[in-house]
C-alpha positions as CSV (number, residue, x, y, z in Angstrom):
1,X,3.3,-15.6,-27.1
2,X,6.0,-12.9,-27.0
3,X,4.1,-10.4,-29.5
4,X,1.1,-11.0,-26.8
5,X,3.6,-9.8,-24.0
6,X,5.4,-7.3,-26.2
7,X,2.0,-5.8,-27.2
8,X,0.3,-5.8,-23.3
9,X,4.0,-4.2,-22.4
10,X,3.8,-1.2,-25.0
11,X,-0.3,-0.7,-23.9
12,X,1.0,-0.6,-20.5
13,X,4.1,1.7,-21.0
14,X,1.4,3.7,-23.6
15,X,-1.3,3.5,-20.5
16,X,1.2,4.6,-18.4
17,X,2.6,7.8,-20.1
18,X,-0.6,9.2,-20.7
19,X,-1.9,9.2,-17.2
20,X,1.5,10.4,-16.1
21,X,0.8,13.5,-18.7
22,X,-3.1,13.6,-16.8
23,X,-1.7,13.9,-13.5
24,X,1.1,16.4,-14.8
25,X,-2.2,18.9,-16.0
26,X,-4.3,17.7,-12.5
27,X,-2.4,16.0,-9.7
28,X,-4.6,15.1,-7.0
29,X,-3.1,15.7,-4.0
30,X,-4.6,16.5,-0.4
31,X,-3.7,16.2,3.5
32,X,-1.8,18.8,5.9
33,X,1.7,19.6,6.9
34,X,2.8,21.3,9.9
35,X,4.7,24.7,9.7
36,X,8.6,23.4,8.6
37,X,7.4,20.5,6.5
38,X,5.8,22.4,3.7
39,X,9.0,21.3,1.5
40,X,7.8,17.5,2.0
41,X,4.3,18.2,0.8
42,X,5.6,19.7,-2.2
43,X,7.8,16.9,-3.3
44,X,5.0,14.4,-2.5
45,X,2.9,16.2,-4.8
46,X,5.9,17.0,-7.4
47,X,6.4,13.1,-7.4
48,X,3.2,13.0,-9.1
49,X,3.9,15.5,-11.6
50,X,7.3,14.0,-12.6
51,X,6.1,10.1,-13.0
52,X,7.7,9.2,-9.8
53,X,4.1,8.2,-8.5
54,X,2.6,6.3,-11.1
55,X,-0.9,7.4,-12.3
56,X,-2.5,4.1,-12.1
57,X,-2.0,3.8,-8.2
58,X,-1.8,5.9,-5.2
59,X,0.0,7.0,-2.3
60,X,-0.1,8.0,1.4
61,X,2.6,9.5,3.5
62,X,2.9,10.4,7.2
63,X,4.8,11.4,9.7
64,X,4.6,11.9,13.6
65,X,7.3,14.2,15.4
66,X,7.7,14.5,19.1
67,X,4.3,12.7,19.5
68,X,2.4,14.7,17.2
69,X,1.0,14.2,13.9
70,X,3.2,16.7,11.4
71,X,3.0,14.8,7.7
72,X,-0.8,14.0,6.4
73,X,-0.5,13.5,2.6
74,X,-2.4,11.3,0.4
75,X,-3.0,11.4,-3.5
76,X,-3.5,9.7,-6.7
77,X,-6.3,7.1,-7.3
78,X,-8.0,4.3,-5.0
79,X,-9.0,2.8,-8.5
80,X,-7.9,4.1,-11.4
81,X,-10.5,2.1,-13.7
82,X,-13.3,4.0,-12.0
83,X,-11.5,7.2,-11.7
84,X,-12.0,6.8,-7.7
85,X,-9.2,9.3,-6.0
86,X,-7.6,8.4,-3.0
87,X,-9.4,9.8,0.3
88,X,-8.6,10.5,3.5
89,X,-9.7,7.2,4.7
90,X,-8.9,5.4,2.3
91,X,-6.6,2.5,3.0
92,X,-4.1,-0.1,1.3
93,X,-2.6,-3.5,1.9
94,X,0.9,-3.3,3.6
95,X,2.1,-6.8,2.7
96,X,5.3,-7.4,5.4
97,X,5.3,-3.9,6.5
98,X,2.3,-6.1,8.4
99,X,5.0,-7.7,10.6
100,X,6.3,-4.4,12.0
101,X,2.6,-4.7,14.0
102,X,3.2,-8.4,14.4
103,X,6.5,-7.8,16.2
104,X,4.8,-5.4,18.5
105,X,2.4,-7.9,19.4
106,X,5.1,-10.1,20.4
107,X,7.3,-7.3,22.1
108,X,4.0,-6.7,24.4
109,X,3.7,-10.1,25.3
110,X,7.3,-10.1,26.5
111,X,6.9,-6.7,28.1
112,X,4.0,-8.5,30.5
113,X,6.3,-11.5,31.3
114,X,4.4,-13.5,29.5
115,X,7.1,-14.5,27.1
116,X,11.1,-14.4,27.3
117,X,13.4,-14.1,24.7
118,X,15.7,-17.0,26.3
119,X,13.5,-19.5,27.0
120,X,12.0,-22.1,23.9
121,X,9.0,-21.9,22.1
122,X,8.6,-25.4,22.6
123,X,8.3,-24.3,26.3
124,X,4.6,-22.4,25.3
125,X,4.0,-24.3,22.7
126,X,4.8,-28.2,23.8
127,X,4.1,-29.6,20.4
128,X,6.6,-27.1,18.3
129,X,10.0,-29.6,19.5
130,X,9.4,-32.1,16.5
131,X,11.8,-32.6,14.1
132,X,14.5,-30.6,15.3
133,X,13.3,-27.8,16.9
134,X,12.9,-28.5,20.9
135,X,15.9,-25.7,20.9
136,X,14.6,-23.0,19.1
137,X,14.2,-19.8,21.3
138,X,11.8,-17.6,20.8
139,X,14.4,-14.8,20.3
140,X,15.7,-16.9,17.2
141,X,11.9,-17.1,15.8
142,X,11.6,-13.5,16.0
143,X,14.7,-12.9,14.1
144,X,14.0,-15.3,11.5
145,X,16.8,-17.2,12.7
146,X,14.7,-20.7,13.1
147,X,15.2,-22.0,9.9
148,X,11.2,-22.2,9.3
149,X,10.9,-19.8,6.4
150,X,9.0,-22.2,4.3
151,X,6.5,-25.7,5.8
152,X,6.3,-29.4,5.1
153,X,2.9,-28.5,3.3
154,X,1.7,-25.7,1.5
155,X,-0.3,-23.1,3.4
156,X,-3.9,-22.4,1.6
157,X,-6.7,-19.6,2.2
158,X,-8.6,-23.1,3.8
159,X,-5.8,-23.2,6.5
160,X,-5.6,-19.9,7.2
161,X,-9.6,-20.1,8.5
162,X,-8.5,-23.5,10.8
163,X,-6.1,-22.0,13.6
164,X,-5.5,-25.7,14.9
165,X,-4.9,-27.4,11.5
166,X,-2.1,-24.6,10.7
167,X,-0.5,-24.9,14.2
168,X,-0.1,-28.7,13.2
169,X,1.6,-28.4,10.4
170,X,3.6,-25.5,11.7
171,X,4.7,-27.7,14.7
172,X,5.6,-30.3,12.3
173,X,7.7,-28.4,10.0
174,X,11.1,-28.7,10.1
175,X,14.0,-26.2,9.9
176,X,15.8,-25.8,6.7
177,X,19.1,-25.3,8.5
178,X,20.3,-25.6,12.1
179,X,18.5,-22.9,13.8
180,X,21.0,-20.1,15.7
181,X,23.7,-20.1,13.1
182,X,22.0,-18.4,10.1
183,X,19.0,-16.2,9.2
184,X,16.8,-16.3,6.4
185,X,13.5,-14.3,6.0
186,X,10.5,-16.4,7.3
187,X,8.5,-14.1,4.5
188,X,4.8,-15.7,5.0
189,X,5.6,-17.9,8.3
190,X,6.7,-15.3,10.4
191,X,3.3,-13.9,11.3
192,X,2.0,-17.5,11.1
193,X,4.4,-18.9,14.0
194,X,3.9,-15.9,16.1
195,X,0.5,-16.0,16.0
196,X,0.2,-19.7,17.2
197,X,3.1,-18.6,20.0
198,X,0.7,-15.9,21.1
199,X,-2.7,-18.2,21.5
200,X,-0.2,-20.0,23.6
201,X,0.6,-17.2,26.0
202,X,-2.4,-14.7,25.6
203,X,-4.7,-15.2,28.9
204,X,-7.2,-14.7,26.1
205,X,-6.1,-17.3,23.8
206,X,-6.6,-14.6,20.9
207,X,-4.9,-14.7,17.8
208,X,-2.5,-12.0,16.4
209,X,-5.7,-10.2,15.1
210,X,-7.5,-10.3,17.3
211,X,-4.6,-9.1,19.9
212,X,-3.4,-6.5,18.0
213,X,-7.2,-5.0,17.4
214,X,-8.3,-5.1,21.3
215,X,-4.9,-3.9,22.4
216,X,-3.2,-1.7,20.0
217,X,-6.2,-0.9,17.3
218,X,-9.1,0.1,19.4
219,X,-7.3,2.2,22.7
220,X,-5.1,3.7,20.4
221,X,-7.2,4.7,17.6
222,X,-4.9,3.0,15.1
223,X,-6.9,2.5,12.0
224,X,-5.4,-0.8,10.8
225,X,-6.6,-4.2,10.5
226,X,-5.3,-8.1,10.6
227,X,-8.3,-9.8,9.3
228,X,-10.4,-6.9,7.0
229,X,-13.8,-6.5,8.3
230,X,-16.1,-7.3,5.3
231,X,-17.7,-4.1,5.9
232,X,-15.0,-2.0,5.4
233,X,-13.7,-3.2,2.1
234,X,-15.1,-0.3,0.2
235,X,-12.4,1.5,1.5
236,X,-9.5,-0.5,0.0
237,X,-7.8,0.5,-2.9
238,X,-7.4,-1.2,-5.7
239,X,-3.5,-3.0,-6.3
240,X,-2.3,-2.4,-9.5
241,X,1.6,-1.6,-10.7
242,X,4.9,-4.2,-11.5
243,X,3.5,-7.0,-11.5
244,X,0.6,-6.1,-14.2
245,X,3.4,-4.1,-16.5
246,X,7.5,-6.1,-17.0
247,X,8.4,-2.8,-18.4
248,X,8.4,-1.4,-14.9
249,X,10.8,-4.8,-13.7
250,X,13.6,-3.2,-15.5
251,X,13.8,-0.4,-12.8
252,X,15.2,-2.8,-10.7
253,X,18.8,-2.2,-12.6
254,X,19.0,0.8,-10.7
255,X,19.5,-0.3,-7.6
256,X,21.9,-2.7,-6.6
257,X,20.1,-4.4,-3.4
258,X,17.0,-5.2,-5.5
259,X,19.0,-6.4,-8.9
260,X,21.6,-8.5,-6.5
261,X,18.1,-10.6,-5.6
262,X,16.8,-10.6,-8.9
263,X,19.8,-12.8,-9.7
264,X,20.1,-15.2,-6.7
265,X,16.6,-15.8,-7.6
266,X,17.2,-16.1,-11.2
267,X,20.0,-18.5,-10.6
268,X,18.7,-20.2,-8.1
269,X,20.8,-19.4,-5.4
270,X,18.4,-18.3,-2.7
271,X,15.5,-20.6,-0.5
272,X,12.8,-18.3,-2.0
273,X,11.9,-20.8,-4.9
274,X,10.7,-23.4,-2.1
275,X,9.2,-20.9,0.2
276,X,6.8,-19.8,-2.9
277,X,6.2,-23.0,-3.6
278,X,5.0,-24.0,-0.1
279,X,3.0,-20.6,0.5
280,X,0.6,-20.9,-2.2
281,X,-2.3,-18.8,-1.8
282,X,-0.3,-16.0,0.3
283,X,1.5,-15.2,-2.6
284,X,-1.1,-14.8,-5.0
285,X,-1.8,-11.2,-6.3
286,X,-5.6,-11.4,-7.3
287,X,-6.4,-13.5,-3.7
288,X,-5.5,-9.9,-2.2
289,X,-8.3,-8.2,-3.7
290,X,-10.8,-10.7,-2.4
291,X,-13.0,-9.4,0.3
292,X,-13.5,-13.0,1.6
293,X,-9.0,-12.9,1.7
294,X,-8.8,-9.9,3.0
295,X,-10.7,-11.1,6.2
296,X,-8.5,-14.0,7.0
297,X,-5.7,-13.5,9.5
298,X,-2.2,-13.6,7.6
299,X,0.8,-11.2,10.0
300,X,3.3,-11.8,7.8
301,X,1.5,-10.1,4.7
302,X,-1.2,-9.2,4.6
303,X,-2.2,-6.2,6.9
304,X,-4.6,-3.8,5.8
305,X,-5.1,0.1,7.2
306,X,-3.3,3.8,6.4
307,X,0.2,5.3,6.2
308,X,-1.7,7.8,9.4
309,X,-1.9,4.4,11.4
310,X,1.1,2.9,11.2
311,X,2.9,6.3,11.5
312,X,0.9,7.2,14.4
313,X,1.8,3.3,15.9
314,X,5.4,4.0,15.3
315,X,5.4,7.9,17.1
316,X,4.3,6.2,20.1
317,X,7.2,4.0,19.7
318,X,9.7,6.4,19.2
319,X,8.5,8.8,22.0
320,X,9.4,5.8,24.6
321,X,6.5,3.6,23.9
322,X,3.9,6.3,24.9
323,X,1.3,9.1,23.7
324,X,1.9,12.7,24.8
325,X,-1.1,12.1,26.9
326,X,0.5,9.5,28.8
327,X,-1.3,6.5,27.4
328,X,1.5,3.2,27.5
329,X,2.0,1.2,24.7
330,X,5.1,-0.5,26.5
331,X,6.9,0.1,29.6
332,X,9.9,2.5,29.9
333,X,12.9,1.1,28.3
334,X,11.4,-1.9,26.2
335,X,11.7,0.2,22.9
336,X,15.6,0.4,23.9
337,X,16.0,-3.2,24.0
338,X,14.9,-2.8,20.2
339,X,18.4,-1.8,19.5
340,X,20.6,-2.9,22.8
341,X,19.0,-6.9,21.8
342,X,20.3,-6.3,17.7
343,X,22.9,-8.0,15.6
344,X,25.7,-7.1,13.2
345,X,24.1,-7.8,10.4
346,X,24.7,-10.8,8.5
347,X,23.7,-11.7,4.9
348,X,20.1,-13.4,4.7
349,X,19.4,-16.8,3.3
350,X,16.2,-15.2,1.6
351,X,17.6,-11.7,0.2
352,X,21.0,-12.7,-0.4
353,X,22.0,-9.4,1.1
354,X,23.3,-8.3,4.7
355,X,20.4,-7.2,6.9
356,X,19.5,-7.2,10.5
357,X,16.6,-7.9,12.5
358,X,15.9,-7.1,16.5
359,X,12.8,-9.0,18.3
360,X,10.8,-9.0,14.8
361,X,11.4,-5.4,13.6
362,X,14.2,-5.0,10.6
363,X,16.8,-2.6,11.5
364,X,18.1,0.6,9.0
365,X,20.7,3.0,9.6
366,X,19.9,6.8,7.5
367,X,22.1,9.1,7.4
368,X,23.1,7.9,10.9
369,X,20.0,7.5,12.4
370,X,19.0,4.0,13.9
371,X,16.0,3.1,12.8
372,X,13.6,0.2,13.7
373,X,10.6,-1.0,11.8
374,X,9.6,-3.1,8.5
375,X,9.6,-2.7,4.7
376,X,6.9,-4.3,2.6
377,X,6.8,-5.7,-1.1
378,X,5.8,-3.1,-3.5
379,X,7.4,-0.1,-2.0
380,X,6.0,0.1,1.9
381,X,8.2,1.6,4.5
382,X,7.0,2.3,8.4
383,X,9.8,2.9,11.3
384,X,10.8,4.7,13.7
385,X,14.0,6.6,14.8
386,X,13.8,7.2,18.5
387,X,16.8,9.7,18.1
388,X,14.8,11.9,16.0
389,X,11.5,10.9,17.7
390,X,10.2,10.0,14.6
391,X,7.5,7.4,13.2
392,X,6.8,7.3,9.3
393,X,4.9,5.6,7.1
394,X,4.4,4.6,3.2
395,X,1.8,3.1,1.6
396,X,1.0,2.8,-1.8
397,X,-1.6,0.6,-4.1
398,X,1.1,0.6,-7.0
399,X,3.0,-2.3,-6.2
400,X,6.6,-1.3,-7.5
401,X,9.8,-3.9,-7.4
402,X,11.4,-3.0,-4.3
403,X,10.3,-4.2,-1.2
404,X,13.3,-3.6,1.0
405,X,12.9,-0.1,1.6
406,X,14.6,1.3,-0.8
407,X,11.7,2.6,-3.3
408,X,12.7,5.7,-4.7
409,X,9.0,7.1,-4.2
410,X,9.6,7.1,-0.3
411,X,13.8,7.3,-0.2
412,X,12.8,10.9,-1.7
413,X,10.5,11.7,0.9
414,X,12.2,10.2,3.5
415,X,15.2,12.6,2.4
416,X,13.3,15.6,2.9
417,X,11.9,15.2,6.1
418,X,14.8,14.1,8.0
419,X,16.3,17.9,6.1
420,X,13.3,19.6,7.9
421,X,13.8,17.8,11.2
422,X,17.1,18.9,11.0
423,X,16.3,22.8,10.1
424,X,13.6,23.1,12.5
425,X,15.8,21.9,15.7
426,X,18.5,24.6,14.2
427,X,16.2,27.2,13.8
428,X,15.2,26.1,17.6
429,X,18.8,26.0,18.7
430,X,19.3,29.5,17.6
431,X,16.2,30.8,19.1
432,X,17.5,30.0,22.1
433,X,20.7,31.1,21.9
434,X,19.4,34.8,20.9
435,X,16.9,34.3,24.4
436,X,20.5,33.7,26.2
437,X,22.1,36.7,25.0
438,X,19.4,38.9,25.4
């Protein structure tokens, strides 16, 4: 058994190297940059050439500034077997970066007055008070502060298609400590419980899915999808990376956050042992290249679309919750509460690390920048920095080991533009000051 896995470990590290030494000859990188962020197309594409970006994946990176689209880059391969590159179109599964759009949802609703932070779910959602929870608010749900991050039984592909089944035993669930004085990560019921809050509320009676596509998706132009179309499966890439090679698991030493996990779970010390248990199929790697999975609705997880989406979602965001054509995502003043509504961060049942979360979205700091979004397993990162009037997004198809944002594929990247952000407004700044003298 160990010379099987020592053997599949030294063809994948073999595997690995030579493609790296492929792409090093003939990286295939495309998209556009505006003037000022040529520097971030060139260490997109360098991250290729150096092994950053594995071979046997690929990537897509973007970036909206001031309400316009600055950062297009894509590269690598959709499907490495085939030799398929990575298109323009092409798009990837965002696992939690998913419940960045989720949250939205949910920040819409409350922006109509059809749900408030203070009141209870319970209120919407009559059945939701068993077992301990007629006092959850749906400000604690949203920032995973319910206690509900795993269910009484485990939640299958079968419940996902039977919206009333899976409200049942969501409502009958109880929390696994008192709701309001901890949080712990609701990792695959977040989307779950805001998507049976929403029926509840929505005039419609839609789901998440089906919210978030006649809402956000289709006025918008946002090309991402809760609940694949069958049709446009062709476009997906392929998921390939950590979880098919241990030798990539040992990265993980070099970064504190991720290794800090790696050890609660190892020794036990963390609910994430019983919330895999109970999630079952949502955790399953090879269920998330299955067209028939892929078209099921799951908000925590399992969102499908590009980095040009999500970035684009999150520009609007940070440019007050509209485009520069005037078209309102949310009212004036209801992206503010993002931060005004936040936190000190406290450390997480589920991570075992201090983090912070604000009406769904997780909160970063860089560099001194507030920023609001969601990371996602295997190295996705979308937020937005209002300050900067910013909205980024990473995707990738090689699943890597972090999942908190801190993947050094998009911390580089990240880095970089935030440096030509900063140039262009000095360059701007001393424009004007020459107009002034002269």
């Amino acid at each position: 058994m160990m010379m099987s896995l020592y053997n599949n470990a030294l063809f994948s590290w073999f595997t690995a190297h030579l493609c790296a030494w492929w792409n090093q000859k003939k990286p295939h990188i495309h998209g556009k940059v505006k003037p000022g962020f040529e520097p971030v197309a060139k260490l997109f594409s360098d991250n290729f050439k150096t092994g950053l970006e594995s071979c046997t994946g690929g990537s897509a990176f973007s970036v909206y500034h001031n309400g316009l689209k600055v950062v297009d880059l894509w590269g690598g391969f959709a499907d490495t077997d085939v030799r398929q590159f990575w298109k323009e179109d092409t798009m990837t599964v965002a696992f939690s970066a998913t419940k960045g759009m989720a949250a939205l949802c949910m920040l819409m609703l409350i922006d109509r007055g059809l749900l408030d932070y203070e009141n209870t779910v319970a209120f919407y959602w009559p059945e939701f008070a068993q077992n301990g929870k007629k006092n959850i608010t749906v400000r604690m749900l949203l920032n995973h502060e319910a206690g509900l991050a795993s269910t009484t039984r485990p939640i299958s592909q079968k419940l996902l298609k039977d919206h009333d089944a899976l409200g049942q035993i969501l409502a009958e669930s109880p929390p696994q400590w008192v709701p309001g004085t901890a949080h712990g990560y609701h990792a695959f019921t977040f989307g779950l419980y805001c998507s049976q809050l929403l029926r509840r509320v929505d005039p419609k009676h839609r789901t998440l899915g089906q919210f978030f596509r006649e809402e956000v998706a289709e006025p918008f132009d946002i090309d991402f999808h809760i609940g694949l179309p069958l049709e446009l499966n062709y476009r997906v890439a392929r998921l390939t990376g950590a979880l098919d090679n241990p030798l990539k698991l040992i990265s993980i030493l070099s970064d504190s956050t991720s290794w800090c996990f790696a050890w609660m779970f190892v020794t036990g010390r963390t609910i994430i042992s019983e919330v895999l248990h109970k999630s079952t199929d949502l955790v399953k790697f090879r269920k998330l290249i299955q067209p028939e999975a892929r078209a099921l609705e799951n908000p925590s997880a399992s969102g499908i679309g590009t980095a040009r989406a999500i970035a684009k979602v999150y520009g609007i965001l940070a440019n007050g919750g509209q485009t520069l054509q005037g078209q309102r995502l949310l009212s004036e003043g209801m992206v503010g509460r993002i931060f005004s509504e936040a936190r000190s961060p406290t450390k997480d049942k589920f991570f075992c690390v201090k983090s912070s979360f604000s009406t769904g979205f997780f909160l970063t700091v860089f560099e001194g920048n507030k920023q609001f979004g969601h990371p996602g397993a295997g190295g996705q990162q979308c937020l937005a920095d209002p300050k900067q009037n910013l909205g980024i997004a990473y995707l990738s198809s090689h699943f890597s080991p972090f999942g908190l944002g801190n993947d050094p594929r998009y911390l580089s990247i990240q880095k970089e533009t935030y440096k030509c952000v900063t140039d262009l407004e000095a360059n701007f700044s001393g424009i004007l000051s020459e107009q002034k003298s002269v």
